[in-house]
Each structure stands twice: as structure tokens, then as C-alpha cells.
ZADO-1210 file (C-alpha; in nm, 4 decimals, padded with zeros to 6 digits):
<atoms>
<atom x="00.0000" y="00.0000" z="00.0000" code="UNK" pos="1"/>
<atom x="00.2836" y="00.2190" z="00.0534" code="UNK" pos="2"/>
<atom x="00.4619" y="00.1673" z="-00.2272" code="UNK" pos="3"/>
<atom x="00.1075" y="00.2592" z="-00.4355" code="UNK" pos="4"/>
<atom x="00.1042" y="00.5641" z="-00.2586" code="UNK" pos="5"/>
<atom x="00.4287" y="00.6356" z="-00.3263" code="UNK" pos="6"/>
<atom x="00.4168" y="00.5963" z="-00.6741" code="UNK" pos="7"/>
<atom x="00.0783" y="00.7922" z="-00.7346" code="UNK" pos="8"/>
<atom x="00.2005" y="01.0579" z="-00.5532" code="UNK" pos="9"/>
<atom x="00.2954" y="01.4280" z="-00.7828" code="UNK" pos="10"/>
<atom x="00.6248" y="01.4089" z="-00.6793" code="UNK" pos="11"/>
<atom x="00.7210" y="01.1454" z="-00.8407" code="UNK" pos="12"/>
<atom x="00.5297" y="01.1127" z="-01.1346" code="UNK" pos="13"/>
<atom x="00.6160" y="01.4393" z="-01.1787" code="UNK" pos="14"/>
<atom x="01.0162" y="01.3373" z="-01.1846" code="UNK" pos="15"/>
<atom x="00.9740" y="01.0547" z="-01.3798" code="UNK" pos="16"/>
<atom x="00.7732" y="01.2218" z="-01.6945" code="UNK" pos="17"/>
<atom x="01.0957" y="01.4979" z="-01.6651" code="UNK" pos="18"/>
<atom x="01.3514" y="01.2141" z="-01.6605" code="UNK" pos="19"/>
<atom x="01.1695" y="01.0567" z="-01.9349" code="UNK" pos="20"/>
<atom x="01.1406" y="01.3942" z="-02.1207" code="UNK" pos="21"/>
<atom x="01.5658" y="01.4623" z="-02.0567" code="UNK" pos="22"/>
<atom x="01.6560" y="01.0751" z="-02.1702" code="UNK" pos="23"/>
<atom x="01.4652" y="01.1798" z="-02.5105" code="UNK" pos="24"/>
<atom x="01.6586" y="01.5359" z="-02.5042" code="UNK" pos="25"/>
<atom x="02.0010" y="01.3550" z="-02.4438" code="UNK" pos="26"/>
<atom x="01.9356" y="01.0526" z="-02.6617" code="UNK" pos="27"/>
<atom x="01.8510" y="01.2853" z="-03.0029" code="UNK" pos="28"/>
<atom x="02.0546" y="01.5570" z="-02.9032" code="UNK" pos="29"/>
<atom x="01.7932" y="01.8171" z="-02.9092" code="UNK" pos="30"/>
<atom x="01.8723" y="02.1811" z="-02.8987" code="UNK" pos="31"/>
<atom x="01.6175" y="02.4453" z="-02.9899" code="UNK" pos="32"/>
<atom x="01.7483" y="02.7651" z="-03.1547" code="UNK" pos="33"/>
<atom x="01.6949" y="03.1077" z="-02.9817" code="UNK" pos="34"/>
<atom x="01.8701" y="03.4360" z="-03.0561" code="UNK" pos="35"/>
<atom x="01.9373" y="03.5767" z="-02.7494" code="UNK" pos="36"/>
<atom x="02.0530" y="03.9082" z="-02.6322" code="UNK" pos="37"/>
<atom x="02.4302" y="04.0362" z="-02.6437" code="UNK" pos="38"/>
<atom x="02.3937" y="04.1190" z="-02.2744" code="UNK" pos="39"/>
<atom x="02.3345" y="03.7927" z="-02.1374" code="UNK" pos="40"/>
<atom x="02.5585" y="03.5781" z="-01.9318" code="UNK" pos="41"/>
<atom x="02.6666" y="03.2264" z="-02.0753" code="UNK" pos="42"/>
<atom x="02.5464" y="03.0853" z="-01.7450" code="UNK" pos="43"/>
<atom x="02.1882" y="03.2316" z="-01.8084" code="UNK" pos="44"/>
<atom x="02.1883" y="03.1752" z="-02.1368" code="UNK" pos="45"/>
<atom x="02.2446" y="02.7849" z="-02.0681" code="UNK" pos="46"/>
<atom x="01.9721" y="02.7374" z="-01.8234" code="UNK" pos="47"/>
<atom x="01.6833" y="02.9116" z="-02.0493" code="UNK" pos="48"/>
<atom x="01.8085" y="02.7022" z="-02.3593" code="UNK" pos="49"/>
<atom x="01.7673" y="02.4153" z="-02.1869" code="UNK" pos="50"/>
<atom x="01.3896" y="02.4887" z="-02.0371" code="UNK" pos="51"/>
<atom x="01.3337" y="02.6040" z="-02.3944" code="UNK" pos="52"/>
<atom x="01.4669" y="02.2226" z="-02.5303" code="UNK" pos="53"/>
<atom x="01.1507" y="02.0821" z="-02.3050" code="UNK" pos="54"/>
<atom x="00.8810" y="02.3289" z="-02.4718" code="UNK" pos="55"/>
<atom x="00.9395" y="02.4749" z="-02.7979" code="UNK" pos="56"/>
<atom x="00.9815" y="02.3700" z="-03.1156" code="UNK" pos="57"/>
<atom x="01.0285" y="02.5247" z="-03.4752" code="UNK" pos="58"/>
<atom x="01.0813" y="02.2335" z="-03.7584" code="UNK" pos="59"/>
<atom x="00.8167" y="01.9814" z="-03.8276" code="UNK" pos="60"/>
<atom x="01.0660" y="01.7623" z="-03.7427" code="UNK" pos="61"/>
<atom x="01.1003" y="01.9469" z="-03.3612" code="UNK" pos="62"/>
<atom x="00.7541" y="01.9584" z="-03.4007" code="UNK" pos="63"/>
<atom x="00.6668" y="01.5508" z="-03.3961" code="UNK" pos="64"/>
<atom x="00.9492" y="01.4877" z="-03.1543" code="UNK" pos="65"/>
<atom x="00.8233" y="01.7718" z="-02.8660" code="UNK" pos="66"/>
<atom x="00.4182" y="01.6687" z="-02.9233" code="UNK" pos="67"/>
<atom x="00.5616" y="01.2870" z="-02.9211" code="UNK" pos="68"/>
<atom x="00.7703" y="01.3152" z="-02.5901" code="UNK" pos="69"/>
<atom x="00.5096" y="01.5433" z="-02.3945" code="UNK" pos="70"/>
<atom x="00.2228" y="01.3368" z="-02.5130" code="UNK" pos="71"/>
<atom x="00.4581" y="00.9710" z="-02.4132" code="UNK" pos="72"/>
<atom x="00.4838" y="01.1103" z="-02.0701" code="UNK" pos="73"/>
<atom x="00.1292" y="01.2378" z="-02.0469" code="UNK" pos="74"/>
<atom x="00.0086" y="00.8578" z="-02.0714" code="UNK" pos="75"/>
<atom x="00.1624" y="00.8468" z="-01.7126" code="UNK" pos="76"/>
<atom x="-00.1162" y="00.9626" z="-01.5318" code="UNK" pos="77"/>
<atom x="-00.3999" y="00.8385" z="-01.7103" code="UNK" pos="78"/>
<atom x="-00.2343" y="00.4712" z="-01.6520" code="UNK" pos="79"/>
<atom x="-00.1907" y="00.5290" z="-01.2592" code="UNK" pos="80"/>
<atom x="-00.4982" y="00.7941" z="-01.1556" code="UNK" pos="81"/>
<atom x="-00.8239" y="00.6606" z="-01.1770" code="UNK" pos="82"/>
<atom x="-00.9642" y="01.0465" z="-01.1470" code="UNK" pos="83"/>
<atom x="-00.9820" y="01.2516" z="-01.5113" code="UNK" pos="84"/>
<atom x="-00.9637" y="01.5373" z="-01.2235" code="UNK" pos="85"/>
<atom x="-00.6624" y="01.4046" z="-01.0962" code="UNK" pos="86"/>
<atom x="-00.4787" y="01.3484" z="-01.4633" code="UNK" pos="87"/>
<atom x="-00.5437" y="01.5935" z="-01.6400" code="UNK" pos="88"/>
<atom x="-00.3992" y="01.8529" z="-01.3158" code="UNK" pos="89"/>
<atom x="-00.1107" y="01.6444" z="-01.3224" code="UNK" pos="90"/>
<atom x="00.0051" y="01.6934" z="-01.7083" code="UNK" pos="91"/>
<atom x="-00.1343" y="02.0363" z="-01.6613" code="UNK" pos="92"/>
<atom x="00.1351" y="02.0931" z="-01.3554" code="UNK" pos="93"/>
<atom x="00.3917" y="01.9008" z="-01.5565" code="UNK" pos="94"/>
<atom x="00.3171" y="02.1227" z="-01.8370" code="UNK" pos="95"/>
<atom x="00.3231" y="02.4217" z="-01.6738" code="UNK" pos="96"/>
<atom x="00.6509" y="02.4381" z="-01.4376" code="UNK" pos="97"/>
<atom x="00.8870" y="02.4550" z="-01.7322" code="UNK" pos="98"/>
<atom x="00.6981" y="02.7308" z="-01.8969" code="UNK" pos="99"/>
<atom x="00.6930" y="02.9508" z="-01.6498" code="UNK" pos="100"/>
<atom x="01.0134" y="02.9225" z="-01.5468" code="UNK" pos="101"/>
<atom x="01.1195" y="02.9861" z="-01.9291" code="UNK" pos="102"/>
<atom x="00.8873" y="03.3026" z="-01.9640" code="UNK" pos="103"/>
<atom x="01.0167" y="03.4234" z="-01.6610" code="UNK" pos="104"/>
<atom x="01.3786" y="03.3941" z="-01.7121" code="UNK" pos="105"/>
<atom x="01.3783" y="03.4810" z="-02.0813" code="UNK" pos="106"/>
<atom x="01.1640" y="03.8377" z="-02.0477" code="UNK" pos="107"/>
<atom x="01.3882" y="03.8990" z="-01.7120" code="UNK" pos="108"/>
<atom x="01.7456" y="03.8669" z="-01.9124" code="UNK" pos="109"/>
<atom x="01.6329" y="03.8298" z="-02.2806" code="UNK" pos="110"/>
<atom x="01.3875" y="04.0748" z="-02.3190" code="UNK" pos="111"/>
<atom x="01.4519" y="04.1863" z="-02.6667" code="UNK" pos="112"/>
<atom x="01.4002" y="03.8172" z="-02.7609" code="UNK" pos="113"/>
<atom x="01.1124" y="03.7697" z="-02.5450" code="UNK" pos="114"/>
<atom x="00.9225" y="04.1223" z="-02.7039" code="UNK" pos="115"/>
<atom x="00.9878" y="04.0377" z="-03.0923" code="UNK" pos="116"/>
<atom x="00.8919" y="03.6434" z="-03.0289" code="UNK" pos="117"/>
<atom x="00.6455" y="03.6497" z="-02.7199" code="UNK" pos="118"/>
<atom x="00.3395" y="03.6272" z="-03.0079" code="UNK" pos="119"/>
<atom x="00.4611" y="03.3014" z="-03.1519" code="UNK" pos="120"/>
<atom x="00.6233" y="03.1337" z="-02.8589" code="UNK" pos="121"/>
<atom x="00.3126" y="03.2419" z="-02.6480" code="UNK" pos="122"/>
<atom x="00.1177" y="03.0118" z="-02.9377" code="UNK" pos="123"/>
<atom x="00.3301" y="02.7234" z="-02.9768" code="UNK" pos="124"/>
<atom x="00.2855" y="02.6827" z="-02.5784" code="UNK" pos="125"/>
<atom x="-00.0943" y="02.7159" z="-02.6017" code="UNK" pos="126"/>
<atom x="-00.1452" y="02.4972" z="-02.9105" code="UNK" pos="127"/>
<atom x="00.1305" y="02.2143" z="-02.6552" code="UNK" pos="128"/>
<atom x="-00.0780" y="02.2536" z="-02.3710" code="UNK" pos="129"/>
<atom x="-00.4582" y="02.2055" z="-02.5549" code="UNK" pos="130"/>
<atom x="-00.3391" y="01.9104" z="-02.7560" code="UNK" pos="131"/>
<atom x="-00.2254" y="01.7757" z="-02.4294" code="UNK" pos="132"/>
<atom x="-00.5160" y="01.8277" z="-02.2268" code="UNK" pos="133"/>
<atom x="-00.7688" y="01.6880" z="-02.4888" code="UNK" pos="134"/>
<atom x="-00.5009" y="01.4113" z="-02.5319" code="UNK" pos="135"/>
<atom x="-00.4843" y="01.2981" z="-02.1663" code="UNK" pos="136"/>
<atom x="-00.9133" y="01.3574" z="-02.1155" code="UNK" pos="137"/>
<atom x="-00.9627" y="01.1347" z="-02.4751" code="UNK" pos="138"/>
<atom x="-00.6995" y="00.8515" z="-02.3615" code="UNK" pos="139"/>
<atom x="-00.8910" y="00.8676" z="-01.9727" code="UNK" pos="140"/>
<atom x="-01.2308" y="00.8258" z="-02.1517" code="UNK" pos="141"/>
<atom x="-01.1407" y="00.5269" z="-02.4045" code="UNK" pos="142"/>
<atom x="-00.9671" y="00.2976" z="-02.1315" code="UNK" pos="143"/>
<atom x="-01.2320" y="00.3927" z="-01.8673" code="UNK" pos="144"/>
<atom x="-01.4425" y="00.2630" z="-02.1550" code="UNK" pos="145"/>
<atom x="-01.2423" y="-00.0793" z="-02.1786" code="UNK" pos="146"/>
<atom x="-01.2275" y="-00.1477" z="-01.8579" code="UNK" pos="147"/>
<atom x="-01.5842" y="-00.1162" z="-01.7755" code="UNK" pos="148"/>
<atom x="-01.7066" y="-00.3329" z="-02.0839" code="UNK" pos="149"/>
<atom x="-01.4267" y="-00.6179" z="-01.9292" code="UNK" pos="150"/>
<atom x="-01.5648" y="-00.5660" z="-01.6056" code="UNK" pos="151"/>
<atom x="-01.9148" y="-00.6293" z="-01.8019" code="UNK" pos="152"/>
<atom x="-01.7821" y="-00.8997" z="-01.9780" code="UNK" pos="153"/>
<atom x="-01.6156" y="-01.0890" z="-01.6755" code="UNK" pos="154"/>
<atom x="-01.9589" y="-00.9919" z="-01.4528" code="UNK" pos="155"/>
<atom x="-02.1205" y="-01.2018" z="-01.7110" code="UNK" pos="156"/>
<atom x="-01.8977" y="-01.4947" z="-01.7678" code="UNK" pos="157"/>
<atom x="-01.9447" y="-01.5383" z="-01.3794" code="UNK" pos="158"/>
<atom x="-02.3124" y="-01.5160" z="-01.3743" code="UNK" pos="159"/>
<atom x="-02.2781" y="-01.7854" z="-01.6805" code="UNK" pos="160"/>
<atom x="-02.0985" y="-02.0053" z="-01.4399" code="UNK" pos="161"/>
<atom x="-02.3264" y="-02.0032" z="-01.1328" code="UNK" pos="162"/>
<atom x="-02.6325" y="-02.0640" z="-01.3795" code="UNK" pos="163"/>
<atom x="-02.4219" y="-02.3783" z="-01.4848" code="UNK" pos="164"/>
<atom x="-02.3583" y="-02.5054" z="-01.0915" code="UNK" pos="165"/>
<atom x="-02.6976" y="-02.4027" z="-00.9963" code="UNK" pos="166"/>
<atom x="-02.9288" y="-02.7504" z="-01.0461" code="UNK" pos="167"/>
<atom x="-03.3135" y="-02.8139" z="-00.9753" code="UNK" pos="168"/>
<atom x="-03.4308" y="-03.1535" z="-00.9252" code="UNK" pos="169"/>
<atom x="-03.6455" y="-03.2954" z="-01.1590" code="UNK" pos="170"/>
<atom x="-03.8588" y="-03.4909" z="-00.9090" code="UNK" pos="171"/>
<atom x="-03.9635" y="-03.2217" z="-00.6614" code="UNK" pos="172"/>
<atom x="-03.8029" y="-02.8811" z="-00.7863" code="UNK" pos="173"/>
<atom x="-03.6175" y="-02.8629" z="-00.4839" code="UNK" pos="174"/>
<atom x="-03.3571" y="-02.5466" z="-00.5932" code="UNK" pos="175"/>
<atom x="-02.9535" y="-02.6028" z="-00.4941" code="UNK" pos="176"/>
<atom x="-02.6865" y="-02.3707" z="-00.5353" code="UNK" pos="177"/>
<atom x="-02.4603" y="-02.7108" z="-00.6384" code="UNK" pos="178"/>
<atom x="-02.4397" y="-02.9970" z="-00.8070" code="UNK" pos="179"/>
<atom x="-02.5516" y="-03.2811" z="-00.5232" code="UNK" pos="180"/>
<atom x="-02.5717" y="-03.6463" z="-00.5331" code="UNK" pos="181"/>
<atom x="-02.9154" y="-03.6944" z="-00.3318" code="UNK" pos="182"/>
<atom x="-03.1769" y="-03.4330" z="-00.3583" code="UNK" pos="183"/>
<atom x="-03.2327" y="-03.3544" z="00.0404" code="UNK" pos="184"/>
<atom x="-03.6035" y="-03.2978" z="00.0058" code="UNK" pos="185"/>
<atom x="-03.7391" y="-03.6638" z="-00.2475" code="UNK" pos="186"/>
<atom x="-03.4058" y="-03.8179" z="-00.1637" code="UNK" pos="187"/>
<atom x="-03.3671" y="-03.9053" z="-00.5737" code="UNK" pos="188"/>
<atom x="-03.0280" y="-03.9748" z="-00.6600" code="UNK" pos="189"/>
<atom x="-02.9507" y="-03.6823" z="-00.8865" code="UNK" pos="190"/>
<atom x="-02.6479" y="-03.7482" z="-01.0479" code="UNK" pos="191"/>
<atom x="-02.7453" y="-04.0896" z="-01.2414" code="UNK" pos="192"/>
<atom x="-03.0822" y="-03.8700" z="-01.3845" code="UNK" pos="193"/>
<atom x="-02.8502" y="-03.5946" z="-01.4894" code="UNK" pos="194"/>
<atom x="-02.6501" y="-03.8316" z="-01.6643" code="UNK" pos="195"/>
<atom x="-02.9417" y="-04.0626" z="-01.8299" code="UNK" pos="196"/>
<atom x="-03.0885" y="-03.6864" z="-01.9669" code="UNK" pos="197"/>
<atom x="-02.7487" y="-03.6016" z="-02.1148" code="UNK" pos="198"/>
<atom x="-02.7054" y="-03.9515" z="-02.2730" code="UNK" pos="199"/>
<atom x="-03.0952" y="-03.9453" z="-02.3973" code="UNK" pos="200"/>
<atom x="-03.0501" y="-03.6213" z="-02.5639" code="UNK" pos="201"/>
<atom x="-02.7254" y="-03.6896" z="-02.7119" code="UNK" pos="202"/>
<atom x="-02.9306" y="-03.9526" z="-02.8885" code="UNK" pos="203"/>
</atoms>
């Protein structure tokens, strides 16, 4: 039970979709171009490009690989929360924390960047973010759907199997919730009448 908890806990889900999203980063190499400002340190410079490598995107080729990653890790939550509430707040907090910090730092020491670009970097986040929301509430809806027709499914293949253990004797119509030997009410020995109906129909 602990370990459940654990593991649907924000925390954590939360560092495992941004683990997931930096092994994609690291394994393709990706590196989104921005033209910053001549007055910016190197040090500052490094830590926006690389909240700008989780978000943005130019190429159709950036564009399949950012939509892919974000909506790979956005299947997290939908698999462990059983709540739409609950997933789609978690992709939406997922979503959000490396946005804001990359607004933040870029109008703060970038801002002749931030004022040319804010229009179309301000609509490349949007666009992200919708696509991921209606991603994560679709995905919710369809296996909420699955499960509950196999739950349907199994509820039915069990009531199939106590019709086929239930039994009423022929003799009295004494009811039993099992196949018996001797009905308890006539006393008629059940089994060899069973068996001389299933061998008289088979002829």
C-alpha cells in the first residue's frame, strides 16, 4: 500500500515524466534555436536554452518529436490515476513548471528576444498545452471505456458459471446452489438422472 502511494504521488510522477522527457533530449541531441541578447551571461543563457529544449519547437521535425515526448509522458497519469480530475492537473502541472520558469527567465534577461517572439512562442505553448489536455481527457475516456465493458464482460462470464452449478431436481423442484448427489427434500439420486438426460438427448 505504501509503495502505491508512493508511486501515485505528484512528486514522483512528476520526476519521472521529466527524466523521461531529458533521456529523449540527451538521446537525439535536441537543442532548440533562440537568438538571445548580447547582454546575457553564458550561465543564463544555458539554463533558459535548456527549459526552452523541453517546450518549444520550430521544424516539423522538432515539431513531432516535442508533441511525441510530452504526449509519451502524459500517458503516465492516465495509466496510474483513476480520477480525469486528478490526470489531467497532473500533465497540466507538468506542463506548466517549465513554462513559467522559461517566460520568466527569458523576459527577465532576454527581453529583446522575449518582445519580438512572445506572439509566436506564447502560441506554440498554447497549441502544446490544448493538444495535451484533450489528449490525456480522450486517452482517460477510451480505457475507462475498456475497462468497464471487461468488467461487463467478466460480470457475465461469472453469472454464466453459477447458472451452470446451480441444479433443480427434476422430481420435486427442490432449488440447490450445487451440483448434489441426493436431492435432500425426495431423496432421488440426482447425479445418475442428470446423466441418463445427457445420454438421452445426445441420442
Amino acid at each position: 500500500m505504501k509503495f502505491l502511494k508512493i508511486i501515485r504521488s505528484r512528486i514522483v510522477i512528476f520526476i519521472i515524466q521529466f527524466a523521461i522527457l531529458s533521456i529523449f533530449l540527451i538521446i537525439f541531441n535536441y537543442n532548440f534555436q533562440i537568438n538571445f541578447d548580447i547582454t546575457i551571461s553564458e550561465e543564463r543563457k544555458q539554463i533558459i536554452q535548456v527549459i526552452a529544449n523541453y517546450i518549444m519547437f520550430g521544424s516539423p521535425s522538432e515539431i513531432i518529436f516535442i508533441f511525441g515526448i510530452w504526449l509519451l509522458i502524459a500517458t503516465l497519469p492516465v495509466l496510474i490515476y483513476r480520477q480525469l480530475k486528478r490526470v489531467y492537473s497532473m500533465n497540466i502541472l507538468s506542463f506548466f513548471f517549465p513554462n513559467f520558469f522559461f517566460y520568466v527567465f527569458l523576459s527577465r534577461y532576454s527581453p529583446n528576444y522575449f518582445n519580438a517572439n512572445f506572439g509566436v512562442l506564447i502560441v506554440k505553448t498554447l497549441i502544446l498545452g490544448a493538444i495535451l489536455m484533450i489528449y490525456s481527457i480522450f486517452l482517460f475516456l477510451i480505457l475507462k471505456w475498456i475497462l468497464k465493458k471487461t468488467k461487463k464482460e467478466e460480470s457475465i462470464k461469472i453469472q454464466e458459471i453459477e447458472n451452470k452449478v446451480t441444479f433443480d431436481c427434476p422430481k420435486c423442484g427442490t432449488h440447490f446452489d450445487s451440483r448434489p448427489i441426493y436431492c435432500y427434500n425426495c431423496n432421488t439420486k440426482l447425479i445418475e438422472i442428470e446423466d441418463d438426460t445427457t445420454k438421452n438427448s445426445k441420442i
